[in-house]
C-alpha positions as CSV (number, residue, x, y, z in Angstrom):
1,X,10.5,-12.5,-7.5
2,X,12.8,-9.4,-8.0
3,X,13.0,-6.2,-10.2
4,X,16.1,-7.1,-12.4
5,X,15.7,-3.9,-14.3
6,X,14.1,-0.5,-14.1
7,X,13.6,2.1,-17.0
8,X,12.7,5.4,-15.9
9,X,11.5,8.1,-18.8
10,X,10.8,11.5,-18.4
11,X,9.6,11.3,-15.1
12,X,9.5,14.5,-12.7
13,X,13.8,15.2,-12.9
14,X,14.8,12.0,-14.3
15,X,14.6,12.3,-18.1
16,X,16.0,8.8,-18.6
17,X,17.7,6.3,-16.0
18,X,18.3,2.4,-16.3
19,X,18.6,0.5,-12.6
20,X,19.7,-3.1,-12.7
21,X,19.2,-3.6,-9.1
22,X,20.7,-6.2,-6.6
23,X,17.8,-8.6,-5.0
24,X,18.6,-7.8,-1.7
25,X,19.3,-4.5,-0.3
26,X,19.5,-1.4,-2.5
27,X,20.5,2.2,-1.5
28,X,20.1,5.3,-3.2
29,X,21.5,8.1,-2.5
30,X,22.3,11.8,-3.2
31,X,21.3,15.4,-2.1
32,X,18.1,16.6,-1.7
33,X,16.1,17.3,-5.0
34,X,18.2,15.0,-6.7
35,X,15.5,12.7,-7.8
36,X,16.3,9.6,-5.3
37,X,12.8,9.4,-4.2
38,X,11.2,10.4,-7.7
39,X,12.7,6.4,-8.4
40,X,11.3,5.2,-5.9
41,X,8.4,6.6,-7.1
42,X,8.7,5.4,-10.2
43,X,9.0,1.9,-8.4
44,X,5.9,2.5,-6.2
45,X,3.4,3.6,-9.7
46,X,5.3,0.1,-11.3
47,X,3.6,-1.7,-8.8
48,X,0.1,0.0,-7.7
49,X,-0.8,2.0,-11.2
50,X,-0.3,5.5,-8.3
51,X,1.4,7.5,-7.2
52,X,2.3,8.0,-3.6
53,X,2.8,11.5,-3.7
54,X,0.3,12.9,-6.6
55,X,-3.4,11.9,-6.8
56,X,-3.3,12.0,-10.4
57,X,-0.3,10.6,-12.7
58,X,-0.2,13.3,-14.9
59,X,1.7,15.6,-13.0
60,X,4.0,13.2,-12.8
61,X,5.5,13.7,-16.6
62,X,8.5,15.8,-17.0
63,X,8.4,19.3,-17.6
64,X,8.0,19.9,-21.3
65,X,7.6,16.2,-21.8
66,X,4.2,14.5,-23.8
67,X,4.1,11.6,-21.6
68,X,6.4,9.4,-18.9
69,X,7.4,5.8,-19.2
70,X,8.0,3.2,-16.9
71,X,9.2,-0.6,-17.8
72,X,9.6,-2.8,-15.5
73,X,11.8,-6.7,-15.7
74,X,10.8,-9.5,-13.2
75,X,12.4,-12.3,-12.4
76,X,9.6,-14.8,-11.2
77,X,10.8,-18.1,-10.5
78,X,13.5,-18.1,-13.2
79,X,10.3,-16.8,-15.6
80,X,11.0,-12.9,-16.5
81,X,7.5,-10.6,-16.6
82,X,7.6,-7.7,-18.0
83,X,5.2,-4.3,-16.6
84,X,4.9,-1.2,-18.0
85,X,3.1,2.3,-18.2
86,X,2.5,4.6,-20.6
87,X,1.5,8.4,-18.5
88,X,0.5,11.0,-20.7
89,X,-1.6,13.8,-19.5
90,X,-5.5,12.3,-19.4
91,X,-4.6,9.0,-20.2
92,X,-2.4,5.6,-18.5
93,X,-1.7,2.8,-20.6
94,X,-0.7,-0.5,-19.0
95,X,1.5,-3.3,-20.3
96,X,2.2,-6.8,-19.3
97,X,4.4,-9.3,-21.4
98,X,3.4,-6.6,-23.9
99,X,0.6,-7.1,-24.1
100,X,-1.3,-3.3,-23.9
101,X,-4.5,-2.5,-21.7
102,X,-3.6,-4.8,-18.6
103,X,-6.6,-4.0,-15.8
104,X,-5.1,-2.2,-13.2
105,X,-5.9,-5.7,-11.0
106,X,-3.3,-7.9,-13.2
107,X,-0.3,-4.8,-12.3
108,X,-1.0,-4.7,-8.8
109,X,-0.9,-8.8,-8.6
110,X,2.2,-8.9,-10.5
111,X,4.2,-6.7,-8.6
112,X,3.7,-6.5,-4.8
113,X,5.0,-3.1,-3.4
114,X,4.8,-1.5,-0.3
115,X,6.3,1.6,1.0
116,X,7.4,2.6,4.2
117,X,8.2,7.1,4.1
118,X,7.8,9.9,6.0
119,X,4.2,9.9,6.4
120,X,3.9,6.6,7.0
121,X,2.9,7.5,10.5
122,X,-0.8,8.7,8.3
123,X,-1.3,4.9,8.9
124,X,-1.7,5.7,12.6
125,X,-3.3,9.1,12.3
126,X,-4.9,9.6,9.5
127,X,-8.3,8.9,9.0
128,X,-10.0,4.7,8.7
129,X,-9.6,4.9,4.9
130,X,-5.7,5.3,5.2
131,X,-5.8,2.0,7.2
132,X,-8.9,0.4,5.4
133,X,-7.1,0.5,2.0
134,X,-3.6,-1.2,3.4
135,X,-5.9,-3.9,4.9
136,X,-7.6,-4.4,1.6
137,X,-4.0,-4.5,-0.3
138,X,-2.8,-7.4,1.7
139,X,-6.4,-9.4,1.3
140,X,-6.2,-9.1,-2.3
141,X,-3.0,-10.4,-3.0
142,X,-3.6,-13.2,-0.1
143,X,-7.3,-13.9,-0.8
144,X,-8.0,-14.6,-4.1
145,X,-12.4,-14.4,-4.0
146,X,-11.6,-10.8,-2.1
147,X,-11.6,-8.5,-5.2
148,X,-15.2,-10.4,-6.9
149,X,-16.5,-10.0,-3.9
150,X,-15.5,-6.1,-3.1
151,X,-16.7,-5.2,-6.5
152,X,-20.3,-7.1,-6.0
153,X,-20.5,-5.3,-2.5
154,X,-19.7,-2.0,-4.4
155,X,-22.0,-2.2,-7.1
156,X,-24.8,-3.2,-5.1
157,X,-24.4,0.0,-2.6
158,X,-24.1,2.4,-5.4
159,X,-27.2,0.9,-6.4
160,X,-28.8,0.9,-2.7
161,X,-27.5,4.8,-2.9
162,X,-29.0,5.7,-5.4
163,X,-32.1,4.7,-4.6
164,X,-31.7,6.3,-1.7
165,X,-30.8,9.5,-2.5
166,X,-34.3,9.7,-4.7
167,X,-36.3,9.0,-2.8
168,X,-37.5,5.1,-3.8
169,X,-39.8,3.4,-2.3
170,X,-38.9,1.0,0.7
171,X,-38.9,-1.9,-1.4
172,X,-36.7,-0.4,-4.1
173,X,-34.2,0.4,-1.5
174,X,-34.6,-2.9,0.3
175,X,-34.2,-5.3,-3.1
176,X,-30.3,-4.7,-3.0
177,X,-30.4,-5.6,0.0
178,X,-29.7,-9.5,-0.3
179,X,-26.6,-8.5,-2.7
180,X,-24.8,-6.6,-0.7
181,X,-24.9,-9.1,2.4
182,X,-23.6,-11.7,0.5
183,X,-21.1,-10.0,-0.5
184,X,-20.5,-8.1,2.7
185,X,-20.1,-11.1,4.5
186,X,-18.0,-12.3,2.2
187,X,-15.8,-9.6,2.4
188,X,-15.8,-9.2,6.0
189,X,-14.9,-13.4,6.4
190,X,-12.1,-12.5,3.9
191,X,-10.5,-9.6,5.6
192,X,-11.2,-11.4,9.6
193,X,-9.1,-14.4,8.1
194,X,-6.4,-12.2,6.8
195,X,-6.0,-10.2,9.8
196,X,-6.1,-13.6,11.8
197,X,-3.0,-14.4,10.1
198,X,-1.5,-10.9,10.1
199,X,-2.1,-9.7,13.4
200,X,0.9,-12.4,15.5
201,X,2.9,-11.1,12.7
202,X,2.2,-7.4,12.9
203,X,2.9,-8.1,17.3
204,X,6.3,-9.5,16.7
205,X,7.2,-6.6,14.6
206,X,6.0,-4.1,17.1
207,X,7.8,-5.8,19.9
208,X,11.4,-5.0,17.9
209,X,10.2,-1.6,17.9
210,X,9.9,-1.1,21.7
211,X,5.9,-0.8,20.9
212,X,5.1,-4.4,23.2
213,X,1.7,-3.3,23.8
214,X,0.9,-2.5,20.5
215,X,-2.1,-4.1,18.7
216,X,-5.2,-4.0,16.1
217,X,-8.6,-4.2,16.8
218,X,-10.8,-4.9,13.6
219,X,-14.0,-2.9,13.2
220,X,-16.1,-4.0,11.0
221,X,-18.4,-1.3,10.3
222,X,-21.9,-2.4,11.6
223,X,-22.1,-2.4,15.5
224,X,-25.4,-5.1,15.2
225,X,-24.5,-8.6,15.4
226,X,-24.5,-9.0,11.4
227,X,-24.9,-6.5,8.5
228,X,-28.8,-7.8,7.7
229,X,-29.9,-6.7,11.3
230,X,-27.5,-3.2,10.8
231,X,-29.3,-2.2,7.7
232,X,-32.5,-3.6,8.8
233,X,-32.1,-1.6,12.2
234,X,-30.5,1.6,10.1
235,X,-33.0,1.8,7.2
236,X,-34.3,5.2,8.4
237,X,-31.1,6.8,9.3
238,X,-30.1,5.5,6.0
239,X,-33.2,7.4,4.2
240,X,-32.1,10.6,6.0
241,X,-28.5,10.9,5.4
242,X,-29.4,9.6,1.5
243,X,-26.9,6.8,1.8
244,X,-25.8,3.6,3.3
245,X,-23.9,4.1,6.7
246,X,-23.4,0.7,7.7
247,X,-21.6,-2.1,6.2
248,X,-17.8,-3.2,5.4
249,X,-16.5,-0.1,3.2
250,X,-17.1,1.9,6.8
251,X,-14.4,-0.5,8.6
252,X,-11.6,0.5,10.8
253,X,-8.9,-0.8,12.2
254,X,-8.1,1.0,15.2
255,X,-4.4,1.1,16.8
256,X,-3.8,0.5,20.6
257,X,-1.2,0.9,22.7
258,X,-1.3,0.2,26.3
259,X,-5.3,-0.2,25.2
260,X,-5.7,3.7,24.5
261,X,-5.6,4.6,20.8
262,X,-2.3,4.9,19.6
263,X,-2.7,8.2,17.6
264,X,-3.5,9.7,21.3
265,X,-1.1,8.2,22.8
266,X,2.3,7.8,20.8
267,X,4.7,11.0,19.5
268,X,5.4,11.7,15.8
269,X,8.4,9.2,15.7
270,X,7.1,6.3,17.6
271,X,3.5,6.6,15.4
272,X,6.3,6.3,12.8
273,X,7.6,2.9,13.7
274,X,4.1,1.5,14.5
275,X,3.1,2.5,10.8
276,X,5.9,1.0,9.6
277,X,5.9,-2.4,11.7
278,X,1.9,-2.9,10.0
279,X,3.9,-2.4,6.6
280,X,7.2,-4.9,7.7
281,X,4.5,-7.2,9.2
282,X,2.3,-7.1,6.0
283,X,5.8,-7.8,3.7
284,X,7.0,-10.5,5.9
285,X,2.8,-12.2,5.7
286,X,2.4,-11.9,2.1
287,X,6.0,-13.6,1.6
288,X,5.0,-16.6,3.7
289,X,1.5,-16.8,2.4
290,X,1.7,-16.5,-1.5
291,X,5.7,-18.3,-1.7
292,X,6.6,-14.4,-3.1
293,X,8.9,-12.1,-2.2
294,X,7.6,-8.5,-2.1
295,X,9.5,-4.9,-3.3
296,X,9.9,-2.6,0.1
297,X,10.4,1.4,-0.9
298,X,11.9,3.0,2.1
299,X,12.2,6.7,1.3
300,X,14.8,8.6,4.3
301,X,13.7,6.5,7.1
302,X,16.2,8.9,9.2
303,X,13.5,11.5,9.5
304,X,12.1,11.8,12.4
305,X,14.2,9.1,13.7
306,X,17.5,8.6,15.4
307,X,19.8,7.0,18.1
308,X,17.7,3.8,19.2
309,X,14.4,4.0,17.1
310,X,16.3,4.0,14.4
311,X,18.7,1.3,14.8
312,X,15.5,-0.7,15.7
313,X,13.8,0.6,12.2
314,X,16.8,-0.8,10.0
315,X,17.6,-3.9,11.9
316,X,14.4,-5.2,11.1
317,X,14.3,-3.7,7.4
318,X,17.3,-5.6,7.0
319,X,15.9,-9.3,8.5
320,X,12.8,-8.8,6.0
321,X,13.1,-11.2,2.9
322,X,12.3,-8.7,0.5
323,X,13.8,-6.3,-2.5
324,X,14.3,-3.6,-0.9
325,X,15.2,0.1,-2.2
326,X,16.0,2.3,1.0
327,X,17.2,6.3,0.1
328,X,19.7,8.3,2.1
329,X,21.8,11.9,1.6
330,X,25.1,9.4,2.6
331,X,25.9,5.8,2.1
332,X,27.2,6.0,6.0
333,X,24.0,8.0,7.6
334,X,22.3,4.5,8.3
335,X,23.6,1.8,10.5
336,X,23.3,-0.6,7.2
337,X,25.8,-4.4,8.1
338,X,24.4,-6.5,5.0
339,X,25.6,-6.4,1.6
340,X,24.3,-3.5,-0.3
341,X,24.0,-2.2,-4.0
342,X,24.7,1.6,-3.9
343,X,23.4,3.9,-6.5
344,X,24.6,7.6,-6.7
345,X,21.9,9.9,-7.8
346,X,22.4,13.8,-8.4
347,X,20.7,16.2,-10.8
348,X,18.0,13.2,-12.2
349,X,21.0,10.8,-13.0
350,X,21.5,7.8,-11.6
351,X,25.0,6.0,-11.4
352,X,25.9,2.9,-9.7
353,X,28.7,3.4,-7.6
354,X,28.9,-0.4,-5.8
């Protein structure tokens, strides 16, 4: 699977630019403000319905613009897809094979994305829902029961909430109950098998990045030996906070090094390279897994970074099989040796140059 063609419309500086990208190894680059990483933007919503840098997608439309469109070619096993989204200001509309109101599910499925950027280090210290939603990215796309199961667990907690919060009796409360086990424990088989698979993966990657010690431990929300004795044994502490406080959307997966927490115990730019070696390691699992390979967004992975950590960064960027888009101010500020497609980018235009 690869992007063979980007359409970018009146989104943030770029009014209108056409990528045909190589499969391989793609850099961008350009000043700053130029609009390098508003494309890879443009990539990243493509591919998760988001944006990485705005909670909503409205903001995202040009100045003066009604709406923003992105359109999106793949070429899936010699079978071309094509994704697409329409952003106007209180409203996205999605397309696949044009076909118009896609579920945000079917978008995400069709084009895996990831994105390694200057806050990727958020994966290290930021809070458990920065790591609980990459872990649930890579089950979805690897574990196909994952998403029923999520949304039965989800629906039966809002449920169990409310009933909570007013006040209902014991056995209102307690009815959900059998729901949201079987889902829970569905969801918490899903996500141990995953990380089972990702966690030798995510080792190896760390190791290239002079992080040896490096590893995840998977909490899974619930301290009791299963979630029916946790909400049996909680019920009360439950009734007092007015919600449900253990179960698998309170999981975490907490980041060791030398068996302290890495947030404690690693600077800015090493935090850096262990966020991105969960992201290279989740790429290079979902590849082998699922027989597809995966778009990587790597926006200036020179901040922060230099002589050695660096080096380390894009050697093993460039041994992942994946599209990859990488940004730069200079097509000689990263130690790049394979064969890339360079694309010149300066006031919202983009130009191939190679």
């Amino acid at each position: 699977m690869a992007l063979r063609e980007i359409r970018i419309e009146n989104l943030r500086c770029l009014s209108k630019a056409v990528l045909e990208p190589a499969a391989g190894l793609n850099l961008l680059i350009g000043a700053n403000g130029s609009g390098k990483t508003s494309a890879l933007e443009a990539i990243y919503v493509l591919g998760r319905g988001r944006s990485f840098r705005a909670p909503q997608l409205g903001p995202l439309i040009r100045t003066g613009q009604s709406q923003a469109v992105l359109f999106g070619e793949l070429d899936e096993k010699d079978h071309p897809h094509r994704i697409g989204l329409r952003v106007e200001s209180r409203k996205t509309e999605l397309h696949i094979d044009g076909e118009p109101g896609a579920a945000l599910a079917e978008l995400v499925a069709a084009l895996p994305v990831q994105l390694i950027d200057p806050q990727v280090h958020d994966l290290v210290q930021g809070g458990p829902g920065e790591r609980r939603r990459f872990l649930d990215w890579g089950v979805f796309h690897v574990k196909h029961d994952f998403l029923p199961s999520w949304r039965r667990y989800r629906r039966a907690q809002q449920q169990r909430n409310t009933a909570l919060r007013q006040g209902a009796s014991p056995a209102t409360v307690t009815a959900w109950d059998p729901e949201l086990i079987a889902a829970g424990e569905t969801v918490e088989r899903l996500r141990r098998e995953y990380l089972d698979e990702l966690i030798p993966i995510f080792a190896d990657h760390a190791a290239k990045m002079q992080l040896k010690s490096a590893k995840i431990v998977y909490l899974p929300g619930y301290s009791e030996g299963s979630l029916a004795t946790a909400l049996a044994s909680g019920r009360e502490r439950d009734i007092t906070m007015g919600a449900t406080q253990a179960g698998p959307h309170r999981a975490e997966l907490r980041l060791e090094v030398d068996d302290e927490q890495a947030r404690h115990r690693l600077s800015r730019g090493q935090q850096k390279l262990l966020g991105a070696s969960m992201v290279l390691a989740q790429v290079a699992h979902l590849t082998g897994a699922v027989d597809r390979r995966m778009v990587l967004l790597v926006d200036e992975p020179a901040a922060e970074l230099d002589g050695e950590y660096l080096q380390s960064l894009i050697a093993a960027i460039q041994d992942i099989d994946a599209q990859v888009f990488i940004t730069a101010l200079r097509d000689d500020s990263l130690p790049l040796e394979s064969d890339v497609r360079l694309f010149h980018v300066e006031r919202g235009e983009i130009g191939v140059l190679i």
